[in-house]
C-alpha positions in Angstrom: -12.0 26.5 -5.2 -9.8 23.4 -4.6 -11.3 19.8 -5.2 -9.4 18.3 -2.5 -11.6 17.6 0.4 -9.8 17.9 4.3 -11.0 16.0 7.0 -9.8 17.1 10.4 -8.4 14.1 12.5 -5.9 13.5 15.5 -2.7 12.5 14.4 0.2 11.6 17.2 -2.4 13.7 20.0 -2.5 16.9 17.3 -5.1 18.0 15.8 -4.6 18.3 12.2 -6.4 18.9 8.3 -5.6 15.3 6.1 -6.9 15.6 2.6 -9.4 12.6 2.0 -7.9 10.1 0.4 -10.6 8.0 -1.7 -13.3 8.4 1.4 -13.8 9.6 4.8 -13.7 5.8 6.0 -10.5 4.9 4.5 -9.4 8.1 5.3 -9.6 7.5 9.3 -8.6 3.8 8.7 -5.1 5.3 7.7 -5.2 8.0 10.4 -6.1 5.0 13.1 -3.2 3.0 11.4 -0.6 5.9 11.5 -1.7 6.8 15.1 -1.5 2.7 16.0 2.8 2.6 14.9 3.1 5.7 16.9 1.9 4.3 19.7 4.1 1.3 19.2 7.5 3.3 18.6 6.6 5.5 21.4 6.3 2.4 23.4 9.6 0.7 22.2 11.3 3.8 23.2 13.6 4.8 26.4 13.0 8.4 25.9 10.1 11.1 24.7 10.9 12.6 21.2 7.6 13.4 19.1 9.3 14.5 16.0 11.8 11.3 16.3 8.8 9.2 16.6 7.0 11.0 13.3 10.0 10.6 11.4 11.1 7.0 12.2 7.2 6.3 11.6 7.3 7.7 8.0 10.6 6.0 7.3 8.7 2.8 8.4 5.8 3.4 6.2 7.7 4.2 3.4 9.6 0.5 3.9 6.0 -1.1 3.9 5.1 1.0 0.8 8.3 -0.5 -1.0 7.7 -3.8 0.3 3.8 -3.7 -1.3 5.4 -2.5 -4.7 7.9 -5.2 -4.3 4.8 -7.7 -3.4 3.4 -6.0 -6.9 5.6 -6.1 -9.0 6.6 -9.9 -8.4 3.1 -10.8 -8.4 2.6 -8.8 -12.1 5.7 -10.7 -12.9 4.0 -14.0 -12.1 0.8 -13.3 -13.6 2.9 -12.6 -16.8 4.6 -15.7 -16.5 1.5 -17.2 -16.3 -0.5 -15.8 -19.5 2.5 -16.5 -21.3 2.6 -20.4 -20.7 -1.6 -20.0 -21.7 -0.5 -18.7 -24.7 1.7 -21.5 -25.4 -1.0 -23.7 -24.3 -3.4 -22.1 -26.8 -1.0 -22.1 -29.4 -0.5 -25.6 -29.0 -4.2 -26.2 -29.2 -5.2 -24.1 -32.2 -2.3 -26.2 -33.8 -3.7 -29.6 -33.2 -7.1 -28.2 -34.3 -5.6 -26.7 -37.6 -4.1 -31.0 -38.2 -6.5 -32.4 -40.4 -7.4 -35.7 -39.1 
């Protein structure tokens, strides 16, 4: 027996099994999310294609899951950047301690 749990949700008007992803809550956030920029790209667009609609709404979430590990990585970069110029800083320190006076 599988430890995955499914919850069954509406996704683009179909009904559908999503495996729970942390917990039910954030689960239907995502769901209400994914059903929210189908709505808008169905709105932005001159003619009805469900399956044109799905894809060009994975595509975009895969854009604002780049974009986040973008948003990451420059952010660990920073942080680095950061404990670096502490060290320094502490190095500096511990060497002014170490003076006799």
């Amino acid at each position: 027996m599988s430890k995955d749990r499914f919850l069954q949700v509406k996704l683009g008007g179909k009904t559908v099994q999503v495996p729970v992803f942390q917990d039910e809550k954030t689960t239907l956030e995502i769901v209400a999310s994914v059903n929210d920029r189908l709505r808008e790209i169905e709105e932005s667009s001159a003619r009805v294609d469900t399956q044109a609609y799905a894809l060009q709404a994975a595509y975009l979430f895969a854009v604002d899951s780049a974009r986040a590990e973008l948003a990451s990585s420059d952010d660990e970069t920073e942080v680095h950047k950061s404990l670096v110029r502490i060290q320094h800083a502490l190095k500096g320190l511990l060497g002014d301690l170490a003076q006799p006076s």
